[in-house]
TILUMVEX-410545 format. One line per field, with one value per residue (C-alpha): residue number from 1; x, z, y. Coordinates in steps of 0.001 Angstrom, whole numbers. Layout:
% TILUMVEX-410545
vexdo: NUM  ...
X: X  ...
Z: Z  ...
Y: Y  ...
//
This chain:
% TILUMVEX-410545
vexdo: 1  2  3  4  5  6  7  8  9  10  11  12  13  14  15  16  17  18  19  20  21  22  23  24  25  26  27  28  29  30  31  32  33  34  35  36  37  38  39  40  41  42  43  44  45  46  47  48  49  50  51  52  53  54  55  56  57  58  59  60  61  62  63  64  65  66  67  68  69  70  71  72  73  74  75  76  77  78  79  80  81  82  83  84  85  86  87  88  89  90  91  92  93  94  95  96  97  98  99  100  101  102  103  104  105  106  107  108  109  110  111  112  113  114  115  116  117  118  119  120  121  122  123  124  125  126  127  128  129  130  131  132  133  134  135  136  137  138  139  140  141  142  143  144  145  146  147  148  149  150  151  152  153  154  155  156  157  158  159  160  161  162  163  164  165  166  167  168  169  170  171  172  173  174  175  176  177  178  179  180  181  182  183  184  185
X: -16990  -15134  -14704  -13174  -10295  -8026  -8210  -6674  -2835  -246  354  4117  6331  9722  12706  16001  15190  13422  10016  8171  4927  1359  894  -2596  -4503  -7121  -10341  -10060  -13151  -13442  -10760  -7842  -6611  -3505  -1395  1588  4288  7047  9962  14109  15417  14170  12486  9178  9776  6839  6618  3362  1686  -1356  -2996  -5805  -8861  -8416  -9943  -12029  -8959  -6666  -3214  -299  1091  2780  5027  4130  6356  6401  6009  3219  930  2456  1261  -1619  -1755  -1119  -3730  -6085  -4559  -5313  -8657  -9308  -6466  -8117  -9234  -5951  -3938  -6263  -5101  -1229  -2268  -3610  -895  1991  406  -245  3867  4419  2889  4682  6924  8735  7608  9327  7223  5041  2243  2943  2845  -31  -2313  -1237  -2196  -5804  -7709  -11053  -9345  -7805  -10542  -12427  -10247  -9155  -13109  -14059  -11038  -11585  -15472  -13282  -12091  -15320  -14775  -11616  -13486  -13529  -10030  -6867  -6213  -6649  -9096  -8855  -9704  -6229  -3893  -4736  -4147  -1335  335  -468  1077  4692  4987  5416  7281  9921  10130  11035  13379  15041  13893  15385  13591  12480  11922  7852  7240  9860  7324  4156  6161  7073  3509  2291  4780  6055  3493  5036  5789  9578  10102  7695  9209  12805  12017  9900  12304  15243  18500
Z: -634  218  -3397  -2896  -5013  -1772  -1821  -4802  -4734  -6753  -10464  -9567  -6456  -5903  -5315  -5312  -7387  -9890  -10896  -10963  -12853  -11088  -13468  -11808  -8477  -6612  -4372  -1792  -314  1751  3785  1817  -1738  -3130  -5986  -7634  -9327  -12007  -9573  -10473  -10043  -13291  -16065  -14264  -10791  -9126  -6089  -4150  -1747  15  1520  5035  5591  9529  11370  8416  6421  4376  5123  2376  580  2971  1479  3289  5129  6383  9954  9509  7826  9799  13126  11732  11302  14182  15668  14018  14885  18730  17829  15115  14912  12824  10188  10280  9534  6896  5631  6145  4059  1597  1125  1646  -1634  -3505  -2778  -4675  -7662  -8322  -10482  -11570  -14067  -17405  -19769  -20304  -20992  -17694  -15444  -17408  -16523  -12719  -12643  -14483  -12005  -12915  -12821  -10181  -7800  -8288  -7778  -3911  -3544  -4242  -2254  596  1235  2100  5509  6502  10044  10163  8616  11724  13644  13278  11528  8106  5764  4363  598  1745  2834  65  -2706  -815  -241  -4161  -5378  -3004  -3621  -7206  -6532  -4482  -7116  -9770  -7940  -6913  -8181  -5144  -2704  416  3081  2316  2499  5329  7411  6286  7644  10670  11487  10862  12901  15428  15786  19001  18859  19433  16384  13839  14293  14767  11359  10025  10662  9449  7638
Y: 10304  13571  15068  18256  19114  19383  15467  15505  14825  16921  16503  16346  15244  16206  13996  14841  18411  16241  16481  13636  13352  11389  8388  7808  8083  6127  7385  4432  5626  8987  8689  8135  8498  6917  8390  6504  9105  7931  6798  7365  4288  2518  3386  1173  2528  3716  6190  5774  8341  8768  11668  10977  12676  13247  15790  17346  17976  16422  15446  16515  13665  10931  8314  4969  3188  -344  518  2252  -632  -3084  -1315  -1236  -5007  -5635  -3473  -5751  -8766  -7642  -7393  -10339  -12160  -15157  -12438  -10972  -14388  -14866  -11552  -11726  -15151  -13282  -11177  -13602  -15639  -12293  -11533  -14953  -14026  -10439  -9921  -6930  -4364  -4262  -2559  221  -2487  -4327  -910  114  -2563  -2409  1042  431  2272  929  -2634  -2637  -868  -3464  -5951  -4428  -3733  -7537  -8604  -6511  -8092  -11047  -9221  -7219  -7603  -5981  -2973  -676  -2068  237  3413  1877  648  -2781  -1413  917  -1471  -3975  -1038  26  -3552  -4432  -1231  -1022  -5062  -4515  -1509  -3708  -6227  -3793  -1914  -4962  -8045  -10546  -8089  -9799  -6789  -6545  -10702  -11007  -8376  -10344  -13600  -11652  -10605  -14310  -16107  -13839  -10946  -9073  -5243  -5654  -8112  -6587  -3038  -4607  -5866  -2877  -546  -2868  -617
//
């Protein structure tokens, strides 16, 4: 893994003027590494960036959006889409069981680095052969999924936009619907 300090993301973001502290970051593996930053809209809101090793450099700090995962998926799905189905699966049951953060306990123990590596790292075994398809890393979009899922949910408990994508991708996985619904306003 890449360990140079320029992987690292920034101790603060900005949003609206504000300065918003890192509450933790993850090493995915040597090609991306995922920060999550004290959000505005709640007292438990989370902000979550990433920054790519492409090119021998890294990227500055990105804030995901659905499109771009999504693509991703369905990059893979072209290329495996049994292991991809059992993915969106994945995810779709994962969705069912998050709820939204209301303490400093409950946010604490979703951002356990150690725990929670681990958990992506045994998870991600499950989906091997989708290792090398797309732009991303399993280990990344499973981190990345976990982490804006709950971040939905707090924001906005009756949130449906991230599971409404997953159905998307399982049901009707053409280019016009998933970014139609992606890129939903």
């Amino acid at each position: 893994m890449n360990t140079d300090l320029s992987e690292m993301l920034p101790t603060f973001t900005k949003k609206k003027g504000k300065l918003l502290p890192l509450l933790t970051q993850f090493h995915v593996d040597s090609n991306f590494v995922v920060g999550v930053y004290q959000g505005t809209l709640s007292d438990f809101d989370i902000i979550v960036k990433y920054r790519q090793f492409i090119n021998g450099r890294w990227t500055n700090p990105r804030t995901p959006k659905h499109i771009h995962w999504a693509v991703d998926l369905l990059i893979k799905q072209n290329e495996n889409p049994t292991s991809t189905q059992k993915f969106i699966d994945f995810l779709i049951e994962y969705w069912k069981t998050v709820t939204p953060i209301k303490s400093d306990k409950e946010r604490a123990e979703l951002l356990d680095t150690i725990k929670l590596q681990n958990e992506v790292n045994k998870e991600a075994a499950n989906y091997e052969e989708l290792a090398e398809k797309g732009e991303y890393s399993v280990k990344f979009l499973l981190l990345l999924a976990k982490l804006l899922m709950h971040q939905e949910k707090t924001n906005y408990p009756g949130a449906y936009m991230f599971k409404r994508l997953l159905e998307q991708l399982k049901t009707s996985p053409d280019i016009f619907s998933v970014v139609s619904t992606a890129t939903f306003r």
